[in-house]
C-alpha positions in Angstrom: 65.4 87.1 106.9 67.4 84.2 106.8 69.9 85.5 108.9 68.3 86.6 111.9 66.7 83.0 111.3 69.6 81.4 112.3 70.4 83.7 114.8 67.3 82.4 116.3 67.9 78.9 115.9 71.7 79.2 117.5 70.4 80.7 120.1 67.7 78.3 120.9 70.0 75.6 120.6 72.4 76.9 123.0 69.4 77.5 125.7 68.4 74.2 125.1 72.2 72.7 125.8 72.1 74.7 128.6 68.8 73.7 130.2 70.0 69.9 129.5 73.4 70.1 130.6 72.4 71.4 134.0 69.7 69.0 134.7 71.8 65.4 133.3 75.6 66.9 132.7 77.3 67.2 129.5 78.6 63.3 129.3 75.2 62.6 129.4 73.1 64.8 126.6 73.2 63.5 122.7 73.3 66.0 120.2 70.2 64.1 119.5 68.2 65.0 122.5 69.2 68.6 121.6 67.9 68.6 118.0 64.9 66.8 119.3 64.1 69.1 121.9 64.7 72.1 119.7 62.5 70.4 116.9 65.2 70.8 114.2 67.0 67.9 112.4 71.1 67.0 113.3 72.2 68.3 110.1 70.5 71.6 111.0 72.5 72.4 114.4 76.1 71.3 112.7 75.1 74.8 110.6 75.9 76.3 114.1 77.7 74.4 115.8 80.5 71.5 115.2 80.5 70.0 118.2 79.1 69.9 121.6 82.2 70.5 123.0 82.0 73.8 121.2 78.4 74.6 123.1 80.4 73.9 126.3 83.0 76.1 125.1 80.6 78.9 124.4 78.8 78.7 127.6 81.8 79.4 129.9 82.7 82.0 127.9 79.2 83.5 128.0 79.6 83.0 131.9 82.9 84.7 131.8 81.7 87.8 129.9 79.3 88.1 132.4 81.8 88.2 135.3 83.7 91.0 133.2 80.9 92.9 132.6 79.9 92.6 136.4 83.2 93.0 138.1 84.3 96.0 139.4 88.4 96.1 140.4 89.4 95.7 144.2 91.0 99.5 143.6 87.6 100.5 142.7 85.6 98.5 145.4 88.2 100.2 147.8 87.3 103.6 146.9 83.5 102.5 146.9 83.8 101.9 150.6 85.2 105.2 151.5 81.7 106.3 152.0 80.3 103.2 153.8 79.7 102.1 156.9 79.7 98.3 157.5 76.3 97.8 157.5 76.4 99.4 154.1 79.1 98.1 153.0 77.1 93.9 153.7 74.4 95.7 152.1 76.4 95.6 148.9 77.7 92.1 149.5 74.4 90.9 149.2 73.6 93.1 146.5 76.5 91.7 144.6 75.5 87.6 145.8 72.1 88.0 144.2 73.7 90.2 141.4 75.5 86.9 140.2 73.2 84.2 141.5 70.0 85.8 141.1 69.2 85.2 137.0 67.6 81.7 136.2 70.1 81.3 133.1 73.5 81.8 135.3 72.0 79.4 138.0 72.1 76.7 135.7 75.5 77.5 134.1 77.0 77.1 137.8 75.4 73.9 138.1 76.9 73.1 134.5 80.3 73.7 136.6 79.5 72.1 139.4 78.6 68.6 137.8 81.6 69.2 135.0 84.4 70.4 137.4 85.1 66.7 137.9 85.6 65.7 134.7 86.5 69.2 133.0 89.9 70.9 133.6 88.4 74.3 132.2 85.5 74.0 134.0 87.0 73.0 137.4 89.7 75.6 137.0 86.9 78.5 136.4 84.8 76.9 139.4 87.7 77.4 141.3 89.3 80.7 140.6 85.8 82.4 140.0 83.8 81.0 143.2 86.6 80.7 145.5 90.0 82.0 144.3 88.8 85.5 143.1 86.0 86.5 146.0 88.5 86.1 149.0 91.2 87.5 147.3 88.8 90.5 146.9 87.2 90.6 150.5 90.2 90.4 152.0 91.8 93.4 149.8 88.7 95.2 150.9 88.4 94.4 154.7 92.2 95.4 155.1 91.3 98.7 153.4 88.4 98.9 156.1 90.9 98.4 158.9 93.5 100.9 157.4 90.6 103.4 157.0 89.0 102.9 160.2 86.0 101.7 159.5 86.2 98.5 161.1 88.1 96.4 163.9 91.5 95.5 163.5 92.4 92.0 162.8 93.5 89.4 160.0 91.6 90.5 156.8 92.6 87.1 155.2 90.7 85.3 158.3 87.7 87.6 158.3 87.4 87.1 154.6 87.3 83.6 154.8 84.8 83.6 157.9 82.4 86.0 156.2 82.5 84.4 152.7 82.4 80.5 154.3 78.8 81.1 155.2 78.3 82.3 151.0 80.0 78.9 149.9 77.4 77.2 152.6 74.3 78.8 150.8 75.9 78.1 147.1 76.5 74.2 148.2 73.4 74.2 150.1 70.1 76.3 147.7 72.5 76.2 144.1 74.2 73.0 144.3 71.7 70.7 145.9 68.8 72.8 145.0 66.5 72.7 142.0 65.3 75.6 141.9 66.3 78.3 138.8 66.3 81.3 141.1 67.2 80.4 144.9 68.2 84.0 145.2 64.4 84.9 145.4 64.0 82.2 148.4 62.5 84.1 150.9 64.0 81.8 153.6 67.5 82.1 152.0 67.0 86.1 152.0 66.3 85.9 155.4 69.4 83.8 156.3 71.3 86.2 154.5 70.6 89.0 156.3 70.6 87.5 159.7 74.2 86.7 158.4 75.7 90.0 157.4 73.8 91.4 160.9 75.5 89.4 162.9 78.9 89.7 160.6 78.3 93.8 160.9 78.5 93.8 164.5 81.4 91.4 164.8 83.7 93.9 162.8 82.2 97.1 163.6 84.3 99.7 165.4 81.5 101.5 166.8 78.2 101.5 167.3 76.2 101.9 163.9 
């Protein structure tokens, strides 16, 4: 019994971190206000825990599982899209947005990032690579497999990876970043601008009429 009491307890330390980090930063949370909030004493969280830096630690790496467990390889996505038309094909972009921004706990993990990525190395390089880096380098891998497959105009599928994705890094700044709420994804307003995007992206690229 005692174990899967201090399973318990980690784990409701670590939410707690979490919850706190995202709404003051890391700088600015005392393992005091942790305990406090968890209603345990200090001693009790260095059972699981020796620092804060650790709980840092373990929350990028629990964001970082989840982008493994998610991810499916560009060779994959490529043979995905054999079957797809365009439409289809934005379908599963959004799909995939709401996939990673949709769950209350990842929202506040990004806006962990997004407050530490100026005074965090680790935490700007993961911003960087896993927001920016990564998704382009993967649309465009994509869209040029579109082009070679026929499936959509010709063109620069570097350029129409950055023009279709700038509008995603608009919605992150504008309902994630600057927002408060834990699940933006489920703004009706914001699913609405998200479809009016990918409708009018879908018949910029299209070959044909869908």
């Amino acid at each position: 019994m005692m174990g899967c009491e201090k399973v318990g307890t980690r784990e409701r330390i670590l939410e707690t971190a979490i919850d706190l980090f995202a709404m003051k930063g890391f700088n600015d949370v005392s393992i005091r206000e942790i305990t406090k909030a968890v209603g345990i004493k200090e001693s009790s969280l260095y059972n699981h825990f020796a620092s804060k830096q650790q709980m840092l630690d373990e929350i990028f790496e629990y964001l970082s599982k989840q982008f493994e467990s998610r991810s499916v390889s560009e060779e994959e996505a490529v043979r995905h899209i054999e079957g797809l038309n365009p439409t289809e094909f934005m379908e599963m972009c959004l799909m995939n947005f709401n996939m990673y921004f949709g769950e209350p706990k990842l929202m506040k993990i990004w806006r962990i990032l997004s407050i530490e990525r100026f005074r965090n190395e680790r935490a700007n390089d993961f911003f960087t690579k896993q927001l920016i880096d990564t998704p382009l380098t993967y649309q465009s891998a994509v869209f040029e497999a579109m082009m070679k497959k026929g499936l959509i105009k010709e063109g620069d599928p570097k350029a129409l990876a950055r023009a279709f994705y700038s509008f995603m890094l608009f919605i992150y700044l504008r309902y994630f970043e600057v927002g408060h709420q834990d699940n933006p994804a489920a703004n009706e307003e914001l699913r609405e601008m998200l479809k009016a995007h990918i409708n009018f992206f879908t018949g910029a690229i299209a070959k044909y009429i869908l």
